[in-house]
C-alpha positions in Angstrom: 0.0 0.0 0.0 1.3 3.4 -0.8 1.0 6.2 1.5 3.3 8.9 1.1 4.3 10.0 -2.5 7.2 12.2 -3.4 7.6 14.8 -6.0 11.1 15.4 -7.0 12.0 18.5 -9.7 14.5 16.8 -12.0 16.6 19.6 -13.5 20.3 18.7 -11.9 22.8 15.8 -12.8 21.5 12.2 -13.5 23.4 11.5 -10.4 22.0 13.3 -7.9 18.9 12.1 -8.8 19.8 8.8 -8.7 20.9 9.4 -5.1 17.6 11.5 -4.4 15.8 8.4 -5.1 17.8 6.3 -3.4 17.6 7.9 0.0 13.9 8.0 -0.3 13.7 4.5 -1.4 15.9 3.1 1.7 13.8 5.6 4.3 10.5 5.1 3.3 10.5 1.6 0.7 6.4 1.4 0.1 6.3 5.2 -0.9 5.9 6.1 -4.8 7.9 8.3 -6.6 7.3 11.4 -9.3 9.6 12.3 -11.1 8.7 15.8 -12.9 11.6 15.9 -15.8 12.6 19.2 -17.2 13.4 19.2 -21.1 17.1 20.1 -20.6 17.7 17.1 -18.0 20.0 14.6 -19.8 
């Protein structure tokens, strides 16, 4: 069940949002994830 979902702005490095999610991921594992994906993000 999901019952928290985060938003995350992807404008920087593929990298740091790789990490972003990570975190998330490890400190809350049943949440969901958007991912809102600027049209310059590589």
């Amino acid at each position: 069940m999901i019952n928290l979902v985060v938003s995350i702005p992807a404008h920087e490095r593929a990298e740091v949002i790789i990490e972003q999610i990570a975190n998330i991921k490890h400190f809350c594992p049943t949440c969901a994830i958007v991912l809102h994906i600027s049209k310059g993000f590589n």
